[in-house]
LUMDREN-174773 format. One record per atom (N, C-alpha, C): residue in one letter; x, z, y. Coordinates in steps of 0.02 Angstrom, whole numbers, plus 32768, in hexadecimal, padded with zeros to 4 digits. Each point is the difference from the previous one (the first is absolute). Layout:
! residues N
AXZY
...
This chain:
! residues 411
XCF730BE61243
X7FE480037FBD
X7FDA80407FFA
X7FB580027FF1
X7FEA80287FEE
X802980347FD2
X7FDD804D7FFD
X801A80137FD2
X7FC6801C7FDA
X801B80177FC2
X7FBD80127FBB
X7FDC800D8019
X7FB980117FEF
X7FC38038801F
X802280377FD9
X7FF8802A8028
X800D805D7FF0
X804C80058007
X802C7FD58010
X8048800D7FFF
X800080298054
X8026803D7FFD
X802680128044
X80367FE5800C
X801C7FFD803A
X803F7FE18030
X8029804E800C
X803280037FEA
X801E801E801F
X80297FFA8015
X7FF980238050
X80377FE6803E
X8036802E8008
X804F7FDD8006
X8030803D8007
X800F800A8042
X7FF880278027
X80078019803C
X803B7FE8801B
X7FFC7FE78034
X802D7FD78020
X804F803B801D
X802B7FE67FEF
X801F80378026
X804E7FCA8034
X800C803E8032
X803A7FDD8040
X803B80337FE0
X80267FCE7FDE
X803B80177FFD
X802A7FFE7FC0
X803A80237FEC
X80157FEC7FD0
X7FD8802A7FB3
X7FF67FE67FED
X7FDE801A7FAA
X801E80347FFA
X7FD980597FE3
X801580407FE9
X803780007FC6
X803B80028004
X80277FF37FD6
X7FE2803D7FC2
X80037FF37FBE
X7FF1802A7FDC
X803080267FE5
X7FEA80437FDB
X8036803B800F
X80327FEC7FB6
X803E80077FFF
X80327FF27FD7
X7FEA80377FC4
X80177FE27FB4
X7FE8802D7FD7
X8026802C8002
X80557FF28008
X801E80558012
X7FF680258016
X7FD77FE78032
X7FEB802A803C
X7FCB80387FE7
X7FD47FD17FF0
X7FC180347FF7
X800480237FB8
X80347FFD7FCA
X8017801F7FD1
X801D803C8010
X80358003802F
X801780498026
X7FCB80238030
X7FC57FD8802D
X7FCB80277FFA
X7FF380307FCF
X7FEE7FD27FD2
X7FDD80257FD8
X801680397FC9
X803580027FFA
X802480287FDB
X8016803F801B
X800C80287FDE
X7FFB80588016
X80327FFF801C
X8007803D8035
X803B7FF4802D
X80017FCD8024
X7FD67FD28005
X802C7FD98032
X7FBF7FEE8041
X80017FC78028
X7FFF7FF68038
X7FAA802E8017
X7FD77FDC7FD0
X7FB980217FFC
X800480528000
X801680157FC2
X801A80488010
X801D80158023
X80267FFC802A
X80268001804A
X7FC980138033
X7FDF7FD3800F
X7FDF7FF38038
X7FB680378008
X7FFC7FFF7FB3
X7FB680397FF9
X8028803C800F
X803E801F7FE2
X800B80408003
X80038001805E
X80347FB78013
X8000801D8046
X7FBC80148032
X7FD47FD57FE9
X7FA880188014
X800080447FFC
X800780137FC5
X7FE6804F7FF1
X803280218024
X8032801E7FFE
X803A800C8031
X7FF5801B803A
X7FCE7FBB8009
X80067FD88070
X7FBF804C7FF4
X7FC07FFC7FDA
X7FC280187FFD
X802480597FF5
X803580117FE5
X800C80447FF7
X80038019803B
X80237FD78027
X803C8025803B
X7FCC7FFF8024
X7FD17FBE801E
X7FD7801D8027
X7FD9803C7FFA
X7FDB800C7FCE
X7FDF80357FF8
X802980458013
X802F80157FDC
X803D80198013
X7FF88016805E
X80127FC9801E
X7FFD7FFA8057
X7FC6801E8007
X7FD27FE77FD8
X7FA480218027
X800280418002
X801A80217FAB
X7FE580498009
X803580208029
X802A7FE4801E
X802680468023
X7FED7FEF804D
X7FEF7FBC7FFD
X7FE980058055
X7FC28014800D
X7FBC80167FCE
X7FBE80267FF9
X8016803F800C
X804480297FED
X800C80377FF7
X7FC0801E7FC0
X7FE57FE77FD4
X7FE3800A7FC9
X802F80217FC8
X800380367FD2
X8024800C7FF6
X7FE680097F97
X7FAF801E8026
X7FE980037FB4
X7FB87FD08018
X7FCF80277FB9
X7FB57FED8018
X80038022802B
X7FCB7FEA804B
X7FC780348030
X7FE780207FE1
X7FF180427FFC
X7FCE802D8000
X7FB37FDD8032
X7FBE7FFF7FDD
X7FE57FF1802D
X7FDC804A802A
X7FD97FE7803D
X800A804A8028
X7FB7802E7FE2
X7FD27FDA7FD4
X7FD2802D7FDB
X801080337FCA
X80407FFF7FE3
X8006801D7FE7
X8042802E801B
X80187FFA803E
X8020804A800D
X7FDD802F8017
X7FEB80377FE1
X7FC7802F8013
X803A80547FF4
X7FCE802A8036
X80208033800A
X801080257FAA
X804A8030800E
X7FE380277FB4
X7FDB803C800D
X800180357FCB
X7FE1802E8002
X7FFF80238037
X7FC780358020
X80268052801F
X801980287FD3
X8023801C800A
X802D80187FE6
X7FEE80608010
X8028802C7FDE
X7FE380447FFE
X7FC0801B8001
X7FCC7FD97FDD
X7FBE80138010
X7FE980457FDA
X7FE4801D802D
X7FDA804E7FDF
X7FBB80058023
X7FDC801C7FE3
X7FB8801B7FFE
X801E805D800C
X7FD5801F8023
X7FE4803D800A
X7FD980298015
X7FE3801F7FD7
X7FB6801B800E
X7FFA803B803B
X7FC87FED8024
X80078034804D
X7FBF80117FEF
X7FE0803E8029
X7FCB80038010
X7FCC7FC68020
X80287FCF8047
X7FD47FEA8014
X80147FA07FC4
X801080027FD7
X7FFE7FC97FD7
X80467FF67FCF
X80157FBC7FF4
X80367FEF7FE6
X80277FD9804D
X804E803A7FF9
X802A7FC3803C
X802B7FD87FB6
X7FFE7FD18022
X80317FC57FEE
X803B7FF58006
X804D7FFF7FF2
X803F80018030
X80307FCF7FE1
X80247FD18019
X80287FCF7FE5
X80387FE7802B
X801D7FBD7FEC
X80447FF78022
X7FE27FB18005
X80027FE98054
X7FE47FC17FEA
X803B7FD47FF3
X7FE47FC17FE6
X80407FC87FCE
X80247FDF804C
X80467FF27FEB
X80247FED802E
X80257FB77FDA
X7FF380007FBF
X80147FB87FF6
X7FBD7FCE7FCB
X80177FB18010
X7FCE7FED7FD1
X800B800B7FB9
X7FDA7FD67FC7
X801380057FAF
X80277FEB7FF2
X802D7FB98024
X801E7FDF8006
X80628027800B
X7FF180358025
X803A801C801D
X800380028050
X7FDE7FC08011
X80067FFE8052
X7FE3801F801D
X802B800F8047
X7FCC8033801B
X7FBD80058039
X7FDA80247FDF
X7FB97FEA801E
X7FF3801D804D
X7FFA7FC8801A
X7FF88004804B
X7FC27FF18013
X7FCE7FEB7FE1
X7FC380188009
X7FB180247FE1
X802580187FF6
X7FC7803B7FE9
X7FD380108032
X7FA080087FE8
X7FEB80038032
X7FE480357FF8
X7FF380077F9D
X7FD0803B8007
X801180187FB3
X7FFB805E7FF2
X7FF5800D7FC2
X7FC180127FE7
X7FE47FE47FCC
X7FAE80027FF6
X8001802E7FD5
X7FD6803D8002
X7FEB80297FCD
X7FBF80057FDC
X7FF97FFE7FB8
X7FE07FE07FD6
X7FE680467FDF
X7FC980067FD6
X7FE7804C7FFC
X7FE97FE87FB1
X7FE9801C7FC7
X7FD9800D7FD4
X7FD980237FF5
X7FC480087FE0
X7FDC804E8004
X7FED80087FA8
X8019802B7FE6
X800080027FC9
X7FB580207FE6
X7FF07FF77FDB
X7FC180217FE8
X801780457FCA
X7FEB802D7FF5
X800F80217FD7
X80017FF07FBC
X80087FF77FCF
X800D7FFF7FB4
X800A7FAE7FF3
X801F7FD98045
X80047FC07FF0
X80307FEB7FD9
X80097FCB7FCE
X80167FFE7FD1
X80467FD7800D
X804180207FEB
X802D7FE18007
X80247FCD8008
X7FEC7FCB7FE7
X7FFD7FB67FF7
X7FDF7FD4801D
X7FC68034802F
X7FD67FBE8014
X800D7FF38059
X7FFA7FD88005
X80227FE28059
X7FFB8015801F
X802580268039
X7FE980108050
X7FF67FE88022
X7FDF800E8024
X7FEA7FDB8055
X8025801B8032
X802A7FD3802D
X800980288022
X7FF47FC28049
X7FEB80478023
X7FEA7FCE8043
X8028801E8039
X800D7FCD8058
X801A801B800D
X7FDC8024803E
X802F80478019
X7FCF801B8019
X801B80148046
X803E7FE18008
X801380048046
X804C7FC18015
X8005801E8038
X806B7FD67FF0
X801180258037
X804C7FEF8017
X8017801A8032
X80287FD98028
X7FF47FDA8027
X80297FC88023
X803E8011802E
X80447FC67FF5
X80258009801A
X80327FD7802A
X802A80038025
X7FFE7FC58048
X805F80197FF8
X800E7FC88028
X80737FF17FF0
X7FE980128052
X804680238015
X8008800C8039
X801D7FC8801B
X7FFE7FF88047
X80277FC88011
X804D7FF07FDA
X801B7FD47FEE
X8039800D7FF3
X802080157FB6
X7FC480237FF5
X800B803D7FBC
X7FEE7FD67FC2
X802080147FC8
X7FFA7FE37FB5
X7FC980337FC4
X800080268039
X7FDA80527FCF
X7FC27FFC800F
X7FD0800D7FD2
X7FB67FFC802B
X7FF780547FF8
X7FD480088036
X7FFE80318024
X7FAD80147FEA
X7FF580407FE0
X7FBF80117FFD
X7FEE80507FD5
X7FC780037FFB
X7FF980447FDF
X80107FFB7FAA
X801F802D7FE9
X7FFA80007FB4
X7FE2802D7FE4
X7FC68018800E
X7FC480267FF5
X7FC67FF48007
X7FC5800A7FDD
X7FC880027FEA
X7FD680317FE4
X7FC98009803A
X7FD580327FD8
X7FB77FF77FF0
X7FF480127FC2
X7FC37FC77FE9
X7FDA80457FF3
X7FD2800C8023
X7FBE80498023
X7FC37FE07FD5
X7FF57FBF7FE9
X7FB47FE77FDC
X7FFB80227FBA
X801280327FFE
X801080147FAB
X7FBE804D7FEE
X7FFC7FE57FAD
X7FD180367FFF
X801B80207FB4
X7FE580357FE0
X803380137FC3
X7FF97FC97FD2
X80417FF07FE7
X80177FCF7FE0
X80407FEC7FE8
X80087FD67FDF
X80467FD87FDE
X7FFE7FC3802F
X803B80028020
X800E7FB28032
X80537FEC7FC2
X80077FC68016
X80367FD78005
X80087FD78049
X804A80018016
X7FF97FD9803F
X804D7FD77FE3
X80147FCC8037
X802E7FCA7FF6
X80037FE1804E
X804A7FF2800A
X80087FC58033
X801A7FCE800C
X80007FE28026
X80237FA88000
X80037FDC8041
X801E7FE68016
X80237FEC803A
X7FCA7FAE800D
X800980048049
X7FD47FBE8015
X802B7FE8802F
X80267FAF7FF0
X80217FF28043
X7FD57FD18021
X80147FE48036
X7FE07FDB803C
X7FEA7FC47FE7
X80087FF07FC8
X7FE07FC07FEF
X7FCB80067FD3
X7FE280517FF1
X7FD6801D7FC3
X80107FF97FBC
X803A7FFF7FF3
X802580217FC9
X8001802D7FE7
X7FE080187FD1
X8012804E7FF1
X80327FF57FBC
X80298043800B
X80407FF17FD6
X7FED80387FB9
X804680207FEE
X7FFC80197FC6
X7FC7804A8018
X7FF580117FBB
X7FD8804F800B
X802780327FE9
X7FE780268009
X802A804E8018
X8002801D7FB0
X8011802E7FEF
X7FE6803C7FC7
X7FC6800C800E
X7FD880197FCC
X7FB8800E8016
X801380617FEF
X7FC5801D8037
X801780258003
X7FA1803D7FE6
X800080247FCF
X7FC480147FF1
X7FEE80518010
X7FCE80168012
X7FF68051800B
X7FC57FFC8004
X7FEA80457FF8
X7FB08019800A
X7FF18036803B
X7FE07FE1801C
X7FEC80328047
X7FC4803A8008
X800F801D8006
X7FCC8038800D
X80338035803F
X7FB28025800B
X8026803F8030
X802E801E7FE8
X804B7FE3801F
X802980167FDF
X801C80638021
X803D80377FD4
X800980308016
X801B7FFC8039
X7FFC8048801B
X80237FF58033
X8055800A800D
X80217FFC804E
X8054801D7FF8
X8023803A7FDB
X80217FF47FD8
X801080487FD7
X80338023804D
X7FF9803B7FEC
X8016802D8035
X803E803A7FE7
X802480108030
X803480228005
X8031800A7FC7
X801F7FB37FF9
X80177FF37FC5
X805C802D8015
X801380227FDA
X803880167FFF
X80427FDD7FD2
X802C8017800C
X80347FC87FE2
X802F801A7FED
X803D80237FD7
X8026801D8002
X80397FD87FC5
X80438008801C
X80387FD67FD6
X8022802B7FE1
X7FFD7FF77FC4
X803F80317FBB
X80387FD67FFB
X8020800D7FC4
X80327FF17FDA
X7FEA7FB57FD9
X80067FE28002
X7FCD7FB47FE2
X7FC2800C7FE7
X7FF280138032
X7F9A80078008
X7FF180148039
X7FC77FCB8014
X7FD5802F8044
X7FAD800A7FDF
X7FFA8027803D
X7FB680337FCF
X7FD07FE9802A
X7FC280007FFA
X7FD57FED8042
X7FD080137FF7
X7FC880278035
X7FC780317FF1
X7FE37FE8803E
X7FB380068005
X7FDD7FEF803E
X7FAC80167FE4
X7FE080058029
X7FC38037800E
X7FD37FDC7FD2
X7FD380287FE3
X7FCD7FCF7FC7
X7FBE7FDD8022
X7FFB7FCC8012
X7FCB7FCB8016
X7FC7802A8002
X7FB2800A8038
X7FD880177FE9
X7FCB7FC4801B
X80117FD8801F
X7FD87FB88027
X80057FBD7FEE
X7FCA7FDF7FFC
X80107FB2800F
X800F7FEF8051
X80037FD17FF7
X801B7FEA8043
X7FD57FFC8041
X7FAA7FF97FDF
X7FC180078022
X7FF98048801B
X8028803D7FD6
X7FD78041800A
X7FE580137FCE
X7FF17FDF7FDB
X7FD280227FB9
X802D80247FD4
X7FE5803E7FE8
X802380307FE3
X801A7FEF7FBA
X80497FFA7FEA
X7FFF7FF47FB2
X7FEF80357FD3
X7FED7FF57FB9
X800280367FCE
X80377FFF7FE8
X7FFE80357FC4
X803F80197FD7
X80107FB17FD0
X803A7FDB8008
X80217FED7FDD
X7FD47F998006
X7FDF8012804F
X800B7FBE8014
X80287FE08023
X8039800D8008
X80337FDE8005
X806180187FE4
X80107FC8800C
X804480127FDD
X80367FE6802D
X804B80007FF4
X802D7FF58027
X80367FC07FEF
X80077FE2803F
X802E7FD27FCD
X804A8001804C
X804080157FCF
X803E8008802D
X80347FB98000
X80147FE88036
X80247FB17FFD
X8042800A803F
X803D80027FC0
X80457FEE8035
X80217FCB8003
X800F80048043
X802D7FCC8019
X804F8027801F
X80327FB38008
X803C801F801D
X7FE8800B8044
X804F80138023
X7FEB801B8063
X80077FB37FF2
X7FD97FD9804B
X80187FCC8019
X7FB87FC57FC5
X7FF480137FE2
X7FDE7FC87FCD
X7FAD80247FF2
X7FEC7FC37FE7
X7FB180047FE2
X7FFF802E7FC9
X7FD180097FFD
X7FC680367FBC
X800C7FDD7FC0
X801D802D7FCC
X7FF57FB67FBB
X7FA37FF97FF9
X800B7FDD7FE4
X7FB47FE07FF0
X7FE080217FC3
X802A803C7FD5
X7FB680187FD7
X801F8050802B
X7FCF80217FD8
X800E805D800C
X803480107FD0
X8036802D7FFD
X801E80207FF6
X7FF280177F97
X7FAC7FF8800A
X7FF080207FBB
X7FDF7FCC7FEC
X7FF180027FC5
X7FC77FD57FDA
X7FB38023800E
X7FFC803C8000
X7FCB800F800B
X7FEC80148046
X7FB98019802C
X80018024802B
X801480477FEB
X8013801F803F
X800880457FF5
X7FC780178006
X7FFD80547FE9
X7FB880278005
X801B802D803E
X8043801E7FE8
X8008803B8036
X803D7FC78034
X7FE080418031
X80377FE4804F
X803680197FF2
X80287FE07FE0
X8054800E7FEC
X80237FCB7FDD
X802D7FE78009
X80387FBF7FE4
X80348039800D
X803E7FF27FBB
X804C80028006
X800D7FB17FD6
X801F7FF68041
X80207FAE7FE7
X804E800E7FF0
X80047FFD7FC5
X805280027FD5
X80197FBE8005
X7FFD7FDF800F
X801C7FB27FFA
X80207FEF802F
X802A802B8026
X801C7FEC8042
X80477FFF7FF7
X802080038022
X805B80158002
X7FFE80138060
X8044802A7FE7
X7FFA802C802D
X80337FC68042
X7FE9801E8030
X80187FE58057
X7FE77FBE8006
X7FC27FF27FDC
X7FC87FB38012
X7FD380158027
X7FFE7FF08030
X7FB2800E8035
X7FD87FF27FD6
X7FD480078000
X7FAE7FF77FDF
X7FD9800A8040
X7FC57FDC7FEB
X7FBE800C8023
X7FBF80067FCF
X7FD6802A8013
X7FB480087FD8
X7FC97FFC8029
X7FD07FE27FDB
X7FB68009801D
X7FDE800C7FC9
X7FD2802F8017
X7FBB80117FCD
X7FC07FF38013
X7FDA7FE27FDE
X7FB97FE58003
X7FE480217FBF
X7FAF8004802F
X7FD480227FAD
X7FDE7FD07FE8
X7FDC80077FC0
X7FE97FB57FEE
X7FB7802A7FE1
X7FC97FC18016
X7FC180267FE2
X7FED7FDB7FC6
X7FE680247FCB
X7FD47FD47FCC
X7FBA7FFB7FFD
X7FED7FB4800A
X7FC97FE47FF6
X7FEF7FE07FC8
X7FCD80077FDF
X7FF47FD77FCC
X803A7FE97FE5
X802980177FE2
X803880107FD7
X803F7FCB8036
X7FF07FF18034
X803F7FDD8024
X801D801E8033
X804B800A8020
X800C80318030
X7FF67FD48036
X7FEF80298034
X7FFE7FF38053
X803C802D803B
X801C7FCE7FFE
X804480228021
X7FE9801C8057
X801480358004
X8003800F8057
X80357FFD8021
X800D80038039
X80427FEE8027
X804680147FF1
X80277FEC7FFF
X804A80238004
X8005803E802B
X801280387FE7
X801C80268041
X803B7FDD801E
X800F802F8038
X804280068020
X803D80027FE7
X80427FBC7FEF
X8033801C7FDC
X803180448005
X8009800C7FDB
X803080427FF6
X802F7FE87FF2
X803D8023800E
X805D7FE67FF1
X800A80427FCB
X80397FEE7FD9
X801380297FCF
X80547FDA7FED
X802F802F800A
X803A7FE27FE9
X802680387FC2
X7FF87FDE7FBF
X800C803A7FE2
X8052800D7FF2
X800C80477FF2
X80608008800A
X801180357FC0
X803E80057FFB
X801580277FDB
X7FF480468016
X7FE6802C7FDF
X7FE080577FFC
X803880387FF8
X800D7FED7FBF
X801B80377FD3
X80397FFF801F
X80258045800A
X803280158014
X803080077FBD
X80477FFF801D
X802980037FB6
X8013804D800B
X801D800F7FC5
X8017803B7FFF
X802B8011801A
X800B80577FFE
X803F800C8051
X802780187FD4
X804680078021
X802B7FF37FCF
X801480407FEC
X80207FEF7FD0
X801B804B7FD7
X802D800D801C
X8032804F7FDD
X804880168005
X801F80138033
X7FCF800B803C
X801C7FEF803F
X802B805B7FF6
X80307FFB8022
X803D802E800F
X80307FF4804A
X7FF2803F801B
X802E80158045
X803B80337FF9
X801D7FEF800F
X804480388011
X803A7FF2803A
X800A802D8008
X80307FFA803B
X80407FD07FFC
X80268004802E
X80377FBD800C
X80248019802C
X80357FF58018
X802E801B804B
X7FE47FE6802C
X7FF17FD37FF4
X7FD37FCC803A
X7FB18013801B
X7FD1800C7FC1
X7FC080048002
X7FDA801F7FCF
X7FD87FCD7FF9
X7FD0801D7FB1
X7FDE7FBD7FF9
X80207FFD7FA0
X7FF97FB67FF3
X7FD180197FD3
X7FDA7FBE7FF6
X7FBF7FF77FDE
X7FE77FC57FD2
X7FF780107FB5
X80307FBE7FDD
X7FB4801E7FCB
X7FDE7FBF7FE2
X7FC97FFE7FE7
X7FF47FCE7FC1
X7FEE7FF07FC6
X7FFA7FCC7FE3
X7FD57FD08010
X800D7FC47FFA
X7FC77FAF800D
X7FC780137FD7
X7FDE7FE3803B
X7FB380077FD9
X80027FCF7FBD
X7FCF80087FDB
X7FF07FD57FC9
X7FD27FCF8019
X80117FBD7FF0
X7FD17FB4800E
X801B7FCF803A
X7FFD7FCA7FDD
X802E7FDB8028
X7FD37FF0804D
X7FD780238006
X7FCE7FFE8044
X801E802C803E
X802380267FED
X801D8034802B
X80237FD9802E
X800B80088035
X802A7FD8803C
X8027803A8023
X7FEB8031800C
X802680198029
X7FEA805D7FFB
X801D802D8032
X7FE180477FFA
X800E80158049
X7FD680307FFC
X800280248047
X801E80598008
X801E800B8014
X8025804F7FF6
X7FD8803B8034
X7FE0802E7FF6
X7FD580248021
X803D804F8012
X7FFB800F8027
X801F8039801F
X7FE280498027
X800780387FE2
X7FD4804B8017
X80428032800A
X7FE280318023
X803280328009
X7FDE804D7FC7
X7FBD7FD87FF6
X7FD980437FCC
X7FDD7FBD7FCC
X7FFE80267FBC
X7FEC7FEA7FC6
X7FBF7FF27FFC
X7FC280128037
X7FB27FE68022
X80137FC58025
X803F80048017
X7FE97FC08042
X800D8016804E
X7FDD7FE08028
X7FFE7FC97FFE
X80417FD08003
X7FFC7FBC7FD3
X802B7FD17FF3
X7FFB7FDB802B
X80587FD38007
X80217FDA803C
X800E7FC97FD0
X7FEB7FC98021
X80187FB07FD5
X80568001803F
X80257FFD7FC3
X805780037FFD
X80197FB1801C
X7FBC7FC67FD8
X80347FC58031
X7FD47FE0801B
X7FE07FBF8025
X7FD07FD98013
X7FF47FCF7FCD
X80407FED7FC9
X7FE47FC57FD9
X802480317FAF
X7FD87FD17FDC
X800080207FCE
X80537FFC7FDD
X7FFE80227FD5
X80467FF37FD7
X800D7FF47FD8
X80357FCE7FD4
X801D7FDF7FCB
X801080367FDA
X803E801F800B
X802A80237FEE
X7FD080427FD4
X802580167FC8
X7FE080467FF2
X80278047800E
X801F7FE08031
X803C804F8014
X7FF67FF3803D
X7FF080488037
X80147FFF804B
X80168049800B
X80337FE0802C
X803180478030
X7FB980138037
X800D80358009
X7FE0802D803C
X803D800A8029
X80007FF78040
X80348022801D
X7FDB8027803D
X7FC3800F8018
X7FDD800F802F
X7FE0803E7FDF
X804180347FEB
X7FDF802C8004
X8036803F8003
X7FEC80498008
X801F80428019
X8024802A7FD3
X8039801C8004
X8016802B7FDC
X7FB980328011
X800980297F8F
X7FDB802A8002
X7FCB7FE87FF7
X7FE17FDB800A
X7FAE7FFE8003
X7FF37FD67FB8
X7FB87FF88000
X7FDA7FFD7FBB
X7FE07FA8800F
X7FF47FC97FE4
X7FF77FD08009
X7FDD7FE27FB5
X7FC47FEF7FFB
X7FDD7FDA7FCF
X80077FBC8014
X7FE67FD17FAC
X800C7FBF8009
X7FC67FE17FC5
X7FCE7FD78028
X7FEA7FE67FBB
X800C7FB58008
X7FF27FD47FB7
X80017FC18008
X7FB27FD38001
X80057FC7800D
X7FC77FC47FE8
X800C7FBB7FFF
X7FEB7FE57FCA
X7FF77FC27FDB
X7FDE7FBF8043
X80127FD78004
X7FC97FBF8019
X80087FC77FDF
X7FCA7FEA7FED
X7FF87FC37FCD
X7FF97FAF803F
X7FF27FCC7FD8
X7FFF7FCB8031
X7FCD7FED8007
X7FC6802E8010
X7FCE7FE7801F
X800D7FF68046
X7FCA7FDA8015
X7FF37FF78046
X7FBD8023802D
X800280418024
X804B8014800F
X800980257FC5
X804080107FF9
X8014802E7FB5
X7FD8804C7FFF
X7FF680107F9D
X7FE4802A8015
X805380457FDC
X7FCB803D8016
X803B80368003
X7FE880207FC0
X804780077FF1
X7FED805B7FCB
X7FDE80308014
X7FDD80287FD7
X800D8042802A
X805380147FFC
X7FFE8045801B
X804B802A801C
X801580147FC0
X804C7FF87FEE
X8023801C7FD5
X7FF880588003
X8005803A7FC5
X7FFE802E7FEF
X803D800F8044
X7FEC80238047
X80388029801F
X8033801B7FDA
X80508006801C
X8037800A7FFA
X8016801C8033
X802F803F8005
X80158016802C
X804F80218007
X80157FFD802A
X803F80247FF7
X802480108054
X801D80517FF5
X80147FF9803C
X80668001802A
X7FEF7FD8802A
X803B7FD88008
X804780328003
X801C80037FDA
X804D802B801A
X80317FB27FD7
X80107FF2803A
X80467FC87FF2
X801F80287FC6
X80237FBB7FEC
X802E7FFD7FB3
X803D7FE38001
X8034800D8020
X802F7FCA7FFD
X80027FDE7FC2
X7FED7FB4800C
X7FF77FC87FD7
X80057FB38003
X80567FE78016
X7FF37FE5802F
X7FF67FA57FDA
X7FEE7FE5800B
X7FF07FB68007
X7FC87FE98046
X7FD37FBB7FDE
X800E7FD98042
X7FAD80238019
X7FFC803A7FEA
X7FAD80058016
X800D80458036
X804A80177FF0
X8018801C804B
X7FF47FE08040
X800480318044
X7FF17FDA803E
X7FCC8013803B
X7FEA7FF68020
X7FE3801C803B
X7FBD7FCB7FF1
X7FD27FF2803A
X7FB97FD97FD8
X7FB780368011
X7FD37FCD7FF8
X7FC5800B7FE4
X8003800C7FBE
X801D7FC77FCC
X7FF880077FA7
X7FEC7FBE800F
X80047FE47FB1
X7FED7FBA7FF8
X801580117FB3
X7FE57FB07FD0
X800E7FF67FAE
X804580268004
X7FFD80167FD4
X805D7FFF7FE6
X801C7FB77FE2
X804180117FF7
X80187FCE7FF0
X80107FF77FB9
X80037FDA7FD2
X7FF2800F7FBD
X803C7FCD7FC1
């Protein structure tokens, strides 16, 4: 039998076997309901999807993000200074041993030095140029983690002027990393070595004097009151601080530096500084000088001192010095009231009483005293006012009776 015009046939696909049983409504009700079989099966998905991931990152050994390798770049040099010479500006620094990162940089190839040239009355705010005008390349020893190279620079292209210079690290892949401090000065013929600088250590002060400049560093003769002084200490064992001593230059060749304490090594250098067009031009450091400053002042010698005879000797009994600085005294010994005096023990003495027993019926015997404070080494009194007396035994007996040299009494 025909069928309509425009009607489709639709055919049900033949199938081998028993008919898809359809799903029970209990069934697919606990599907579908929270907690149960559907929810089950998704959490265990997500679960299965944790743990693996879990397994991945510890067998990557991944721990965070990568760093990628363009951006580990060297950091700064480090200690950078400028100083003005006759034959230009040297350069001096510490080259970088780790990246920005913290890690440490194992290839470094080069530190580039970068220059400015300032114009005179250029205006504060407005941009520098700076170009670069040299580098200094450097190479790992076999084996070695340190790169190995010069940390100096001397830049001779200079004419009078205001520079700024700066540096920055280049590793092997042309990276350049952080920049340095910038570091600024004005060059001209600078003075020359200050000369025969003297040094002398007080009581918490050292003094320092040295010959008055009459040269630049070329030979050319200075006038009256073109140049000035600038004085800079350091400890023994350490660097220069980084300003002078004063706020101003000096005029005359003389520093007393009060700011010390006494038994600190010190070190000094003096440089003269010239003025140009109202900016200074520093000349070289002299030669350091040592200075350790100490305690001076002597304490006073002691009073009261009194001798008289004994059966034994001739005892000698004095009052304590005044100040709790006093440590000890020394006992001086004459046969005449001029001298010359005999030191009585090798180390000094506690006590303010001593027996004599080293000495003669009849005869005449002086005695003075002295003070030592705790400096290092200690200093002395002068000599107590002489005392004299001459020996005729006393029967008197206790424990300072006896045969002997003499020693403290006993008290």
């Amino acid at each position: 039998m025909e069928s309509p015009r425009g009607a489709h046939l639709q055919l049900k696909p033949q199938t081998h076997g028993p008919p898809e049983a359809a799903p029970s409504p209990r069934r697919e009700a606990a599907r579908r309901r929270p907690g149960g079989y559907g929810d089950m099966e998704r959490k265990g998905a997500l679960l299965a999807l944790l743990l693996i991931g879990f397994v991945l990152s510890f067998g990557c050994g991944v721990k965070g993000k990568p760093v990628p390798k363009e951006r580990v770049i060297p950091s700064a040099p480090g200690d950078f200074s400028a100083e003005v010479l006759p034959e230009g500006v040297r350069l001096s620094w510490r080259a970088p041993q780790k990246n920005v990162d913290g890690s440490p940089l194992k290839d470094l190839e080069a530190v580039e030095i970068w220059r400015a040239d300032l114009a005179e009355g250029e205006c504060p705010g407005c941009p520098v140029n700076f170009r670069k005008i040299g580098e200094v390349a450097y190479i790992y020893p076999e084996g070695g983690d340190s790169a190995q190279g010069a940390t100096e620079y001397l830049d001779q292209d200079l004419g009078s002027g205001l520079y700024r210079y700066r540096l920055v690290g280049r590793n092997s892949r042309g990276l350049t990393g952080q920049q340095s401090a910038v570091r600024e000065l004005y060059w001209d013929i600078p003075p020359g070595v200050v000369q025969g600088v003297l040094v002398s250590a007080g009581d918490r002060q050292v003094e320092l004097r040295w010959e008055p400049l009459k040269r630049l560093s070329d030979g050319t003769p200075l006038g009256l009151g073109d140049v000035s002084y600038q004085v800079f200490r350091g400890y023994k064992g350490r660097g220069l601080g980084a300003s002078p001593l004063h706020e101003e230059p000096l005029q005359e060749p003389h520093f007393v530096d009060r700011a010390v304490q006494n038994y600190m090594a010190y070190h000094y250098r003096v440089r003269a500084v010239r003025h140009v067009k109202g900016r200074l031009v520093p000349g070289p450091f002299c030669p350091p000088v040592e200075a350790t400053p100490r305690k001076l002042t002597p304490p006073d010698p002691p009073r009261g001192v009194v001798a008289f005879a004994t059966a034994g000797g001739i005892r000698v009994v004095w009052e304590g010095a005044r100040g709790a600085e006093v440590t000890g005294y020394r006992l001086y010994k004459a046969t005449a009231r001029e001298g010359p005096w005999d030191l009585l023990t090798d180390r000094p003495l506690d006590a303010v009483v001593y027996d004599d027993r080293a000495v003669e019926r009849g005869r005449w015997y002086w005695y003075s005293v002295t003070a030592l404070d705790d400096a290092l080494p200690p200093n002395e009194s002068v000599r107590s006012e002489p005392v004299g007396v001459r020996f005729t035994p006393t029967p008197q007996p206790g424990p300072s009776e006896g045969g002997g040299g003499g020693g403290p009494a006993s008290r």
